[in-house]
N, C-alpha and C positions, 0 to 999 in steps of 0.2 A: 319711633325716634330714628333708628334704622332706617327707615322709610325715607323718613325727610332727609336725612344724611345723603342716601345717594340720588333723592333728587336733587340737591343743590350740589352734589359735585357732578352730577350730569348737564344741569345749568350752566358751570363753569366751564367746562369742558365745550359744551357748546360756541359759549363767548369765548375762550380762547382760541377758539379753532375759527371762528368766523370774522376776529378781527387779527388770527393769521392771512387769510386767507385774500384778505383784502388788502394788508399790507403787500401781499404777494403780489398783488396783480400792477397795484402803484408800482411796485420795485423791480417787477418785471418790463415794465412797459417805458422804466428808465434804461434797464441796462438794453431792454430791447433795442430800442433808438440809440443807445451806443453802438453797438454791433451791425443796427444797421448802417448808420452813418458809415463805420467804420469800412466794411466790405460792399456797400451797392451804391451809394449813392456815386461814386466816382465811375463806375459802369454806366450810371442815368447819365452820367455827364458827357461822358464820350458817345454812348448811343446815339444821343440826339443832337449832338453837335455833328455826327453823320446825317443827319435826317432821318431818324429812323421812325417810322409812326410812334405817336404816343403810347395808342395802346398797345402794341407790342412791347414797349418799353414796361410797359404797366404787369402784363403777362412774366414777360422775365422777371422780375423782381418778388411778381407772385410765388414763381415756382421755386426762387431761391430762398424766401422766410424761413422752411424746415431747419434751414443749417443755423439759423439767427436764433429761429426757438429753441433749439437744443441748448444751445448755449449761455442765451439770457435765463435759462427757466430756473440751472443751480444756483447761481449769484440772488434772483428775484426770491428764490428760497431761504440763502441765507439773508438776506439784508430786511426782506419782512417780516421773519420770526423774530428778528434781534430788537430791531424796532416796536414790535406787540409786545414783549416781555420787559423791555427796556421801560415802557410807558407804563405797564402794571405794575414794575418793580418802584419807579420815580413818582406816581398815584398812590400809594402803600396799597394797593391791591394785594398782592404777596403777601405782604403781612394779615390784613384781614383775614385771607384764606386760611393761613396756619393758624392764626388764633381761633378761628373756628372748628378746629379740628381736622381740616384738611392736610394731607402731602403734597407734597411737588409731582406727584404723580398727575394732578388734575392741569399740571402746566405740562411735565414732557410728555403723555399720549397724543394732545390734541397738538402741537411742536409736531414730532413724529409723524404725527398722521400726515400732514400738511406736508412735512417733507419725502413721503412714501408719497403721495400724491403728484407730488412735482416731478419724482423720479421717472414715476409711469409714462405722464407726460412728455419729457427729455427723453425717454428710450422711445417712446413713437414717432417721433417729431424725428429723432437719431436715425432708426432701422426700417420704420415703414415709409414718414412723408418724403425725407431727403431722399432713396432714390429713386421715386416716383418722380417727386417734385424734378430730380437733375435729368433722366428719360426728355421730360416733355419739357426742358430745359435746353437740351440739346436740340432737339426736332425743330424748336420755335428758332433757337439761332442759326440752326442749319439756313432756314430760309429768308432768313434777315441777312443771313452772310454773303447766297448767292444771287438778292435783288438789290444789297446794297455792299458790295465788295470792297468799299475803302474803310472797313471796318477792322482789314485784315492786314494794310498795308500803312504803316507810318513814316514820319521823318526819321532817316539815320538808323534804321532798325532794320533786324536780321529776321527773317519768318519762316522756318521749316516748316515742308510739309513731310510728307511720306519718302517721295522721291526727288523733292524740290526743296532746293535754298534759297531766297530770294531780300537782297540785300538792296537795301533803298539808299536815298541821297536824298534830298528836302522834295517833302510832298507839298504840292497845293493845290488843292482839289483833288481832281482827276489826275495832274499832272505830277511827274515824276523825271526827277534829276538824277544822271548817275548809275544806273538798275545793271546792279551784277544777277547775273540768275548760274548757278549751280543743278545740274540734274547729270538724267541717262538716255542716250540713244536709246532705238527700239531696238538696237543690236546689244544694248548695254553698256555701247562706251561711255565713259565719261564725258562731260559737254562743260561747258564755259560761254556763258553768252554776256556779252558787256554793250550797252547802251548809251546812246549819252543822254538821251531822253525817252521817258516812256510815257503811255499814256492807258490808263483802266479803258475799258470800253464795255456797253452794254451788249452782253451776248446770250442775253437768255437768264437762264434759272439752274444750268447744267455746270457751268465753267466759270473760271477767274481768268480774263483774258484783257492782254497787253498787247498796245500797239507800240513796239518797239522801233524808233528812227535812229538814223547812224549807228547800225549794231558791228559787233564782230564777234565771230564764231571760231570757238575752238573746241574738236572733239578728237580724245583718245584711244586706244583699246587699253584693256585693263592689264595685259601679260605684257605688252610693249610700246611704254614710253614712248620711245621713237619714231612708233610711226603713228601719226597723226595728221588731220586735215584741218585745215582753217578757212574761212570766208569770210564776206562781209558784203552787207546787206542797209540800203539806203531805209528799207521799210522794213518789217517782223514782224507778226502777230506772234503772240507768243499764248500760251495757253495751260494753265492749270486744272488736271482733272475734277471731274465731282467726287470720284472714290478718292481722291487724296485730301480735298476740303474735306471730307465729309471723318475720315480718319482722325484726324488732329481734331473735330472737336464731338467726335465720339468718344475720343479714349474714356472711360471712366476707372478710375483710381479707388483705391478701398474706400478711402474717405466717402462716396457716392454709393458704395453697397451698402448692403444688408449683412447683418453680421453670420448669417447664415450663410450667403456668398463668400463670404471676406473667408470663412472658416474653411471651404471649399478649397477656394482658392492655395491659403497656406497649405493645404494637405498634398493637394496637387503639385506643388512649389517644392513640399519635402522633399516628395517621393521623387521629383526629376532630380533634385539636391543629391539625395543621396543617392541615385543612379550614377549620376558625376561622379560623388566620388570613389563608390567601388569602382569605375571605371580606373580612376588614378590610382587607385590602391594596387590592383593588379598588376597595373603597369611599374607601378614604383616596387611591387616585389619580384617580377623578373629583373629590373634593371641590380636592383637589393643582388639577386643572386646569379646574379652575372658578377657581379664585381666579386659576390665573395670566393667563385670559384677560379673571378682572375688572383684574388690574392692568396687562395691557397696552390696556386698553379706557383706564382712567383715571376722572377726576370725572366723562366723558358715561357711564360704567356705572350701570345704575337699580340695583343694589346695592353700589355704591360706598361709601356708609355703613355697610354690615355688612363690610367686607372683616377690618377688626381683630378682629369674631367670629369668622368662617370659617378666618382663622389660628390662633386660640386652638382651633377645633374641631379641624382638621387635626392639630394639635400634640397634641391628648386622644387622637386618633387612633394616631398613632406613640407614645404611651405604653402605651396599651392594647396594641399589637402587643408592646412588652419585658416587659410583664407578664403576659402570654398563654406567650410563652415560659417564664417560672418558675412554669408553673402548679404548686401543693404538691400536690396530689394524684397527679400526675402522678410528681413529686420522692419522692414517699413510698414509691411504689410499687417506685422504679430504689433507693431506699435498700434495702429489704425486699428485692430481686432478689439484691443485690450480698453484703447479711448473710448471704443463704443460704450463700454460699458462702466469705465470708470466716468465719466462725466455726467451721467443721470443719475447713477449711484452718489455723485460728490452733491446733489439736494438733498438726499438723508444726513453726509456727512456735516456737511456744514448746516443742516438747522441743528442735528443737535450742537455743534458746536456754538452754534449761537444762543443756545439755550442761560447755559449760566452766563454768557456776556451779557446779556441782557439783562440777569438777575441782579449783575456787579453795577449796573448802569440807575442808581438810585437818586441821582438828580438831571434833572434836563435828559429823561429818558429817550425819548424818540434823539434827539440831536445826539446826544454819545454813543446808540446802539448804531444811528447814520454811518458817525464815524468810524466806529469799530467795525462795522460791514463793508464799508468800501477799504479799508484796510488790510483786512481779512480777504476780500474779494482778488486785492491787487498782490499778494503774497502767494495767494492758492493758484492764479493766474501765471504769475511767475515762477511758482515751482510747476506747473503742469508742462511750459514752454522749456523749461533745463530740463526736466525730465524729457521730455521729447526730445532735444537737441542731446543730450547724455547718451540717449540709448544708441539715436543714430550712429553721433559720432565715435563714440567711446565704446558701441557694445555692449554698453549694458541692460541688465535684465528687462525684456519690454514690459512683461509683468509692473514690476516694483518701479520702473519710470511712469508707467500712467496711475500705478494704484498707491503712489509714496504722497500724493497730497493729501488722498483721504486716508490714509494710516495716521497722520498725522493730525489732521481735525478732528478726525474721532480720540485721539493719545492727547490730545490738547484740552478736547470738550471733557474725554472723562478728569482729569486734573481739575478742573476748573469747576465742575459739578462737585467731586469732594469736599475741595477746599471751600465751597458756598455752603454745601450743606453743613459740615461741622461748624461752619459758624453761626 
């Protein structure tokens, strides 16, 4: 008897888990095509409105899914468990089970597993494919960028590079209205070059290069305004390096490492941190005891009359030191660290939370666990976004900014599990 008992709760356990697992893939392959509509298809759009090959267009978008999977995988985790439990619950499946002699166990392991599974997934797709995938991301647009260059120049737009500013007027085509350029002599002065027409020109695979008509030239030294030289020029080529293309869409950002890097990186980031600020700290205690031996000297101190500056400077001093501590870049980076791992982690959160939603879901089960998932979905989403923007703007914890929506779903799913089961 024993026997047959845990084979039929092995039975169930199996159908629970395999018609999770399928809702998953449905509900993944929803938010997926949200996510991707959302972030690529308006890149396909512009690519090829450049001319850009299809299959290269095809390539970039391949190498960019890691960031899409990561993201649809939690949502696809909660919205197919809610929906399998929601339809067993609305079927009296549920009921059968317990009248059998069965617990809810044979519903939250194979729930669980499912959502343990989807996690794994979102943290590979997170830490290994995205920055493989952004790598040869990069590489593929480097060369799209230097055989097709008007991918980098628009109407009425600003385009920094490394050592170059370059400032448009209405583009069409090749042609270019307007063209302020911003950069540095090879002596390092400053430079100013104005246009009234430009024009992209093919120059290889090396450079971003402009043929500049009716130009005027103006270049400065850096220590003396004043003295400066100017020209002007019926024709210009003008020319943007390849190590400066190639900079601006190298940079890769945490978001594109490994959390292994990103961890790296913060440690590296400390330790220059707080090299800064012992640095200020030393500084701000000689200044400290400088003044206090000006005011135990008194009026015979020969800087007795600056002693009200040297307070207010000490004081700019210990400010700098509280602001050194919330450096944002620093903050961006422990947020990016911490999203790694909350957001693969938030498919265990929310299936169990979708666990007893879907128990509470006793008629028109698939449709009300729908709804309660995309609801759920659109709350968790928007606490994950104030959490990010909180931490940035406000400083607070990056910790408890990336990890307060799943405290939450799990504080929510256990309530809700209680109150199902005592009833």
């Amino acid at each position: 008897m024993r026997k047959s008992g845990r084979s039929l709760s092995f039975i169930i356990i199996r159908h629970v888990a395999g018609e999770a697992l399928f809702a998953f893939f449905v509900s993944f392959l929803f938010f997926f095509f949200v996510f991707f509509v959302n972030q690529l298809l308006l890149m396909v759009q512009e690519l090829l409105s450049k001319h850009v090959p299809l299959y290269q267009v095809g390539l970039l978008l391949f190498y960019s899914l890691p960031s899409v999977i990561a993201m649809a995988a939690p949502f696809g985790a909660l919205l197919g468990v809610v929906m399998t439990i929601g339809r067993l619950s609305s079927d009296n499946e549920v009921l059968v089970m317990l009248s059998s002699g069965l617990s809810y166990k044979n519903i939250f392991l194979p729930a669980l597993a499912v959502g343990v599974f989807v996690t794994l997934i979102s943290f590979f797709a997170n830490d290994v494919l995205l920055p493989a995938g952004t790598v040869r991301f990069s590489r593929l647009y480097r060369r799209i960028l230097f055989s097709t260059p008007a991918l980098e120049l628009e109407s009425n737009s600003v385009k920094r590079f490394r050592n170059t500013i370059l400032v448009t007027g209405a583009v069409q085509g090749k042609a270019i209205d307007n063209m302020l350029i911003f950069d540095r002599t090879g002596e390092g002065e400053r430079r100013v070059i104005i246009a009234k027409k430009a024009e992209l020109t093919d120059s290889g695979t090396t450079r971003l290069s402009l043929d500049l008509h009716d130009s005027f030239i103006q270049s400065s030294k850096e220590t003396r305004r004043t003295d400066y030289d100017y020209s002007s020029a019926s024709f210009l080529r003008y020319s943007v390096n390849q190590s400066d293309l190639w900079q601006t869409q190298s940079a890769i950002g945490p978001r594109e490492m490994s959390s292994t890097d990103v961890r790296r990186e913060i440690k590296e980031k400390e330790a220059s941190l707080a090299g800064q600020i012992d640095d200020i700290r030393l500084r701000t205690a000689g200044k400290a005891l400088a003044l206090e031996r000006m005011l135990r000297a008194g009026p015979s101190h020969p800087d007795w009359n600056r002693r009200t500056g040297q307070r207010d400077e000490l004081l700019r001093e210990l400010e700098n030191i509280r602001a050194r501590r919330k450096d944002r870049n620093l903050l961006f980076y422990r947020l990016e660290y911490y999203k790694k791992f909350s957001i693969p982690a938030g498919a265990f959160c929310l299936a169990f939370l979708s666990i007893p939603l879907g128990l509470f879901s006793r008629r028109s089960g698939q449709v009300v666990g729908l709804l309660f998932g995309l609801l759920v979905s659109v709350l968790y989403w928007a606490l994950l976004l104030g959490g990010q923007t909180m931490g940035m703007r406000l400083g607070y914890s990056p910790f408890w900014s990336m990890w307060l929506p799943n405290a939450l779903a799990l504080a929510a799913g256990a309530v809700l599990c209680i109150i199902r089961v005592r009833q």
